[in-house]
N, C-alpha and C positions, 0 to 999 in steps of 0.2 A: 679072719672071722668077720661076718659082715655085722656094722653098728645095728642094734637095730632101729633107730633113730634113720636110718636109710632107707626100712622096709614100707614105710608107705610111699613114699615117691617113687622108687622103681617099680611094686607093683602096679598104682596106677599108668605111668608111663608105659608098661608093657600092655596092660589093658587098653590103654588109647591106641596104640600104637597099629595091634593087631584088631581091634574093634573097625576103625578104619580101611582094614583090609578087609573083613568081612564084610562091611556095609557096601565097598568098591565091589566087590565080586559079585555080588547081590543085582545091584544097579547095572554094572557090566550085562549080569545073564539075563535082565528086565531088558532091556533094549536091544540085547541082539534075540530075545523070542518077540520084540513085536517088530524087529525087523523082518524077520521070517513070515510074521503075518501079512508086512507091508507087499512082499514080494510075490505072496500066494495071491495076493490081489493084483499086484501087478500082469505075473503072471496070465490071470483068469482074465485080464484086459485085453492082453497080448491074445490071448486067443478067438477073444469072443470078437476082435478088430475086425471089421467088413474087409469084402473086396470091392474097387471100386474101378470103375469104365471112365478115362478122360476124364478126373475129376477138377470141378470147377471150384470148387473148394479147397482150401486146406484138409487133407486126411489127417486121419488117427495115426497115432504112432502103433506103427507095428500092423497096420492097415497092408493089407495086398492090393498093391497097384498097377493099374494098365496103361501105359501112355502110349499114346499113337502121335508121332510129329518129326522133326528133320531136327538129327545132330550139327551141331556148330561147331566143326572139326577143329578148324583153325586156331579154338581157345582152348583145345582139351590140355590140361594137366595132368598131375602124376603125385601122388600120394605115397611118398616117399616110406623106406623101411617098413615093408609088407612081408611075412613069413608065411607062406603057404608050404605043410610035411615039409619041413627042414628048407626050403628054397626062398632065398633073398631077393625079393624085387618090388613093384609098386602098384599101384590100386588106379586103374584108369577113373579119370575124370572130366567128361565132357556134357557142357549144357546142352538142352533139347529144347527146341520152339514147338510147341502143339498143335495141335489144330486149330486152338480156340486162339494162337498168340499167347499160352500165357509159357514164362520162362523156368524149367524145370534143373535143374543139377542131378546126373543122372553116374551113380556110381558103377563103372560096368565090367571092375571086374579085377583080379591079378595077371600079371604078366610079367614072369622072372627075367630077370637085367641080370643077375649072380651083382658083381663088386664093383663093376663098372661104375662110373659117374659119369656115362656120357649120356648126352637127352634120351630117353627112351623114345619113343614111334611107334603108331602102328594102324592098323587099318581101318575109317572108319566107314562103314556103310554113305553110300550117297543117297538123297533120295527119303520119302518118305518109310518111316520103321516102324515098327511094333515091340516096345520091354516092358517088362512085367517085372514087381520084386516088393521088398520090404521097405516102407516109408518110414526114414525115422528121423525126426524134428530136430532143429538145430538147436547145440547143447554145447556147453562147457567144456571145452577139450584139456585142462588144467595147460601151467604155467609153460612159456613159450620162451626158452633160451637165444635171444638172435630174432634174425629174420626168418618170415613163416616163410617166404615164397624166394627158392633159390634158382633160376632160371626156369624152369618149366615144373622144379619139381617143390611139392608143398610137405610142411612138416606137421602141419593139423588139420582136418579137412574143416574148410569154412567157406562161405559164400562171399568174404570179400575180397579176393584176388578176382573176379570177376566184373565187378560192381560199375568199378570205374569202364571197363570197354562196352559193358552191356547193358548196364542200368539194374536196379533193384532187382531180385528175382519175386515168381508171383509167391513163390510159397517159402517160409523160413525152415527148410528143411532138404533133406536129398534121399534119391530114389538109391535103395542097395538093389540094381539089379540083376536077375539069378535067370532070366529066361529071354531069348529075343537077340534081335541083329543086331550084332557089335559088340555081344557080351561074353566075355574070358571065365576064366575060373572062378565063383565065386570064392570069398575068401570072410567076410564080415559075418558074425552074431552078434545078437544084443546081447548087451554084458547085463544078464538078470543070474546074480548068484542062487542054486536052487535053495528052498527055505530050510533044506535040510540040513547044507551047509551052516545058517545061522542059528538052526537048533543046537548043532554040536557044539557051535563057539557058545552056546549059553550054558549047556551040560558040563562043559570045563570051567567057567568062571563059576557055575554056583560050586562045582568041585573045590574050586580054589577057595570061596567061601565057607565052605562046609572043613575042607581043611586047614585053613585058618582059624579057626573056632578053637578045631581041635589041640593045636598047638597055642592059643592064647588060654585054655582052661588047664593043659595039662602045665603049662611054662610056670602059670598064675599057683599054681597045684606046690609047686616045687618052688617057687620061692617062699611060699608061706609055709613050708617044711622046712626049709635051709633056716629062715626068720623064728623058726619055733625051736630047731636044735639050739641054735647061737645065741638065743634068750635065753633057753634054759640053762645053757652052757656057762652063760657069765653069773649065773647066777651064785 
């Protein structure tokens, strides 16, 4: 038979307990719908992005790009563990000189290896070129186990496995290109989750909230019954 001398402390504790689950679910579905707002704007950047001819500028991320200038064969890299429909290989990497001289990182492409770990190769146009693709600015690639750069092939794409042979590049970002000589299978999208996605995750946490509620008033319900029989009971 429960004291009742117990009945105020466990039911606040379970009101605390579950209140805090409420208020979390609440603040959870709050930030994943203006995450979704943040994305729809994202989004509408991404699209409204120019295209742009030889630019001498830094572009917009998500900007369609034309560059016209001569690949630097002899420094291409390899962008290791690339999946393109089920197929294992890596993301070609080689800088471009432009016309103007300025120095570009030009991503151009997948090209399946399977398991191998021998250097990969392969052909690069001589001469001046023409690629076209999507600009996206250099970012965060999270935490890096080891060394990035293991003979020719890299474990995060960055601009400084280059740096040292070629000197700064002009723009802190790299071309994903999708069109032009020297270019493979495209394989890269920008990871923009649709905002639909962060609606749902917000329709579950408030769910989680709405049903936590329900079980702190019904639980809250039932101990103040149990507290009332076992009152009355000692009586």
């Amino acid at each position: 038979m429960m004291k009742p001398s117990y009945f105020p402390a466990r039911l606040y504790g379970w009101c605390v307990f579950w209140s805090v689950v409420v208020v979390l679910g609440l603040l959870l579905g709050l930030w994943q719908w203006e995450r979704a707002a943040d994305k729809r704007e994202l989004l509408a950047i991404r699209d409204a992005a120019p295209t742009v001819v030889e630019p001498i500028q830094t572009p917009e991320g998500g900007a369609q790009v034309h560059l016209r200038g001569d690949y630097l064969e002899q420094h291409t890299l390899y962008l290791d563990n690339r999946i393109v429909n089920g197929r294992l290989g890596v993301a070609v990497l080689t800088p471009m000189k432009d016309s103007h001289g300025q120095l570009w990182l030009v991503q151009r492409g997948f090209i399946e290896t399977g398991t191998s770990r021998a250097s990969p190769s392969v052909f690069t146009p001589h001469g001046t070129v023409e690629v076209s693709g999507e600009w996206q600015a250099e970012q965060s690639q999270g935490p890096l186990y080891g060394a990035n750069q293991e003979g020719v092939r890299l474990q995060q794409l960055s601009l400084a496995p280059w740096e040292e042979a070629l000197g700064v590049f002009s723009h802190n970002g790299w071309l994903h290109a999708q069109q032009g000589a020297g270019v493979f299978t495209p394989w890269w999208e920008a990871n923009v989750m649709p905002p639909s996605r962060h609606l749902g995750y917000a329709f579950q946490w408030w769910g989680l909230a709405l049903a936590a509620l329900v079980i702190m008033l019904l639980g809250g319900y039932r101990l103040v019954s149990d507290f009332r029989e076992s009152y009355e009971g000692g009586r």
